[in-house]
C-alpha positions, 0 to 999 in steps of 0.5 A: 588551765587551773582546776575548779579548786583553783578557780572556787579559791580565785573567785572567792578571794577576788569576791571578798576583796569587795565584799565580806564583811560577814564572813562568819555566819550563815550570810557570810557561808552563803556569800562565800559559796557564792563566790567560789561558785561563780569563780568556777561556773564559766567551766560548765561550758565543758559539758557542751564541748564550747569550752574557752569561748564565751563563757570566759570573756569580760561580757559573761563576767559583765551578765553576772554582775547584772544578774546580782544587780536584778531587783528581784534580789532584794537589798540595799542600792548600796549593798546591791552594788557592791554585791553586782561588783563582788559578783563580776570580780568573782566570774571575771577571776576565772578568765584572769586564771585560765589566760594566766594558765597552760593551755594543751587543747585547741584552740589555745587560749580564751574569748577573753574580749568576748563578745567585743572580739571572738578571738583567743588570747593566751599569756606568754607567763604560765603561772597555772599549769594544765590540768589533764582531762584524760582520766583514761591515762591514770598514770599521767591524769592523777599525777598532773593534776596533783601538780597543778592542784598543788601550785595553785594551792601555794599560789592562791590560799595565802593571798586568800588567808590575807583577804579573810584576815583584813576582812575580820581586822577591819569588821572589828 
């Protein structure tokens, strides 16, 4: 499964794809943090030992969207739509990443349907390798997780530079 740096990159790309047309600017920063955060937030389900289940599927990705769609967000019915989507793109990039990943620790896989399906689904195609979380192995952990911040680095930053690029041509 990818690193929060992975996911923050994922998110923040799959965020601009549909928004960020200010890219520059506190609008912009606040909007880019919003989705490199979301990219990353399924992953607090760690800190409650349910990591992979709910928080991974197309159904938590869907509350986010409805979340950003709420009216007490103020904005534009269009601007709020595309935000709800940019959003849902955002969280839903997460899933994408992790069902893409390695998975090392039972059960394998993600809740990737949840709540259609409670069952785990992982790719036959490891694009993202594992990271380790067993910082008392120092001699594995760090060397690990450099490997796998480094692929997900050459996998995700050029696609990312692409959508900032066509995001600031397009704006001018």
């Amino acid at each position: 499964m990818p690193s929060p740096v992975g996911h923050a990159l994922a998110g923040l790309a799959s965020g601009w794809l549909i928004r960020g047309n200010r890219i520059d600017g506190p609008d912009g920063r606040r909007e880019a943090a919003l989705f490199a955060g979301l990219g990353a937030l399924a992953d607090l389900d760690l800190l409650f030992g349910l990591h992979s289940g709910p928080t991974h599927g197309v159904g938590a990705a869907l509350l986010a969207a409805a979340f950003a769609w709420s009216p007490w967000i103020p904005a534009a019915a269009r601007a709020q739509l595309t935000l709800a989507v940019a959003c849902m793109l955002a969280y839903a990039s997460h899933t994408l990443l992790d069902w893409l990943g390695s998975d090392t620790s039972p059960p394998i896989g993600i809740m990737a349907l949840w709540p259609l399906s409670r069952e785990y689904y992982e790719s036959g195609l490891h694009v993202f390798v594992a990271v380790s979380r067993r910082i008392w192995q120092p001699e594995t952990f760090w060397m690990q997780n450099l490997t796998a911040l480094m692929r997900e680095l050459l996998i995700l930053v050029p696609p990312l530079l692409l959508i900032g690029w066509l995001r600031r041509v397009r704006r001018s």
